[in-house]
C-alpha positions as CSV (number, residue, x, y, z in Angstrom):
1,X,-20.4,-6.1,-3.6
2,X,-20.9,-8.7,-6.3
3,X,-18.8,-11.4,-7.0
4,X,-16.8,-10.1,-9.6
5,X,-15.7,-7.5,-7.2
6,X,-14.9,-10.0,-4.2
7,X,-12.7,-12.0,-6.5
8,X,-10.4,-8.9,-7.9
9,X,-10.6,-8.1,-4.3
10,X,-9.2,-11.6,-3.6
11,X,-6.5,-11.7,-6.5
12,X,-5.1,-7.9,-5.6
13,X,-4.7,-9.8,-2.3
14,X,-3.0,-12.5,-3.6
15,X,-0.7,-10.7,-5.4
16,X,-0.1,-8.2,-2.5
17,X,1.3,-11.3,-0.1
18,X,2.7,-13.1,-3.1
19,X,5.0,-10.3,-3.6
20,X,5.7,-9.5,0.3
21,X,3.6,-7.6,1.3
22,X,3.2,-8.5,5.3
23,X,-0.2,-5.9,5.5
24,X,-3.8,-7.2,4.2
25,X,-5.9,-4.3,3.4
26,X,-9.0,-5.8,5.5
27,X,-7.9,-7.6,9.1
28,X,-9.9,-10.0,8.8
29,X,-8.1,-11.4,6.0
30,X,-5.3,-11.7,7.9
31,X,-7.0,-14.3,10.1
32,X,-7.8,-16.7,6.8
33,X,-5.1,-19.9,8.1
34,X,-4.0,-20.0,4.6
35,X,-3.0,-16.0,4.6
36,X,-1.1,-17.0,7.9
37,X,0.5,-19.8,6.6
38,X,2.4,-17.5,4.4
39,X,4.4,-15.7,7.1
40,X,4.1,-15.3,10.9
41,X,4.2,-11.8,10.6
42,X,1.1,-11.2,8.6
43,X,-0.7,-11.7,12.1
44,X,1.4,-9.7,13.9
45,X,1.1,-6.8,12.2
46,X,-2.6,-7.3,11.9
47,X,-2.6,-7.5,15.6
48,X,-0.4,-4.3,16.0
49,X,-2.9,-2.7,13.3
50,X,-5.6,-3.7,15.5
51,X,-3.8,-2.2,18.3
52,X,-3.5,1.3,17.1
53,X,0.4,0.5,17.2
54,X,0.7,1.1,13.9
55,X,1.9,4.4,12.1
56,X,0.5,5.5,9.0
57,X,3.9,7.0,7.6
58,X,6.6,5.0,7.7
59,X,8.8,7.8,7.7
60,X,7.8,11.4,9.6
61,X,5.7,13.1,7.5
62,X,6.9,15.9,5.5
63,X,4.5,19.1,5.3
64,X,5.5,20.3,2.2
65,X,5.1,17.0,0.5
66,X,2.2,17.9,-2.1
67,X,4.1,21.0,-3.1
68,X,7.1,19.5,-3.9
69,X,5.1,16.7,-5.5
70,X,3.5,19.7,-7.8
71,X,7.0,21.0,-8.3
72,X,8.2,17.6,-9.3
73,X,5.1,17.0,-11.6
74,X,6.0,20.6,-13.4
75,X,9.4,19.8,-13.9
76,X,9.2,16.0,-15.5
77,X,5.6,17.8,-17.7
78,X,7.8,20.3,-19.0
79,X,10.6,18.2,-19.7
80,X,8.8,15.4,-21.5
81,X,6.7,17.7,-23.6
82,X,9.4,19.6,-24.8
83,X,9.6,22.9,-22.9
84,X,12.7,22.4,-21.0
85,X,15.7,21.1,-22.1
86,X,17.9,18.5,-19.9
C-alpha cells in the first residue's frame, strides 16, 4: 500500500467517526487512544466485533432483497428516462 493510499485510508476514517460512526473498518484502529478518545463505544464494539458478537445485518436479512432491488432499479430507470409516467 503506498502512502497515498494509507492517508485516504486515514481521512475515510476520519470522516467515518467524525460523523458517528462507532465501527472502524480495521480493529486495530480502534485501539489508536486518540480513536478511543472519541467515544467509549468505539472499543466496545471493536471488542464485540472481535468477539464474533456482532451481526452482519442489523435487521434479519430479507431473501428476496436483490430482486426487489432489480425491481426497484427498473421502476426509478424507467421513470427517469421517460418510459413511465408518474
Amino acid at each position: 500500500m503506498d502512502c497515498r493510499s494509507s492517508q485516504a485510508d486515514e481521512r475515510r476514517t476520519d470522516l467515518l467517526l467524525e460523523n458517528g460512526s462507532l465501527v472502524t473498518p480495521i480493529i486495530s484502529i480502534g485501539r489508536d487512544p486518540d480513536v478511543q478518545k472519541r467515544s467509549i463505544l468505539i472499543s466496545l464494539v471493536d471488542e464485540m466485533a472481535t468477539k464474533g458478537i456482532l451481526k452482519v445485518w442489523a435487521r434479519p436479512p430479507v431473501p428476496e432483497l436483490s430482486k426487489i432491488i432489480a425491481i426497484v432499479g427498473e421502476e426509478i430507470h424507467d421513470f427517469l428516462s421517460g418510459k413511465k409516467k408518474s
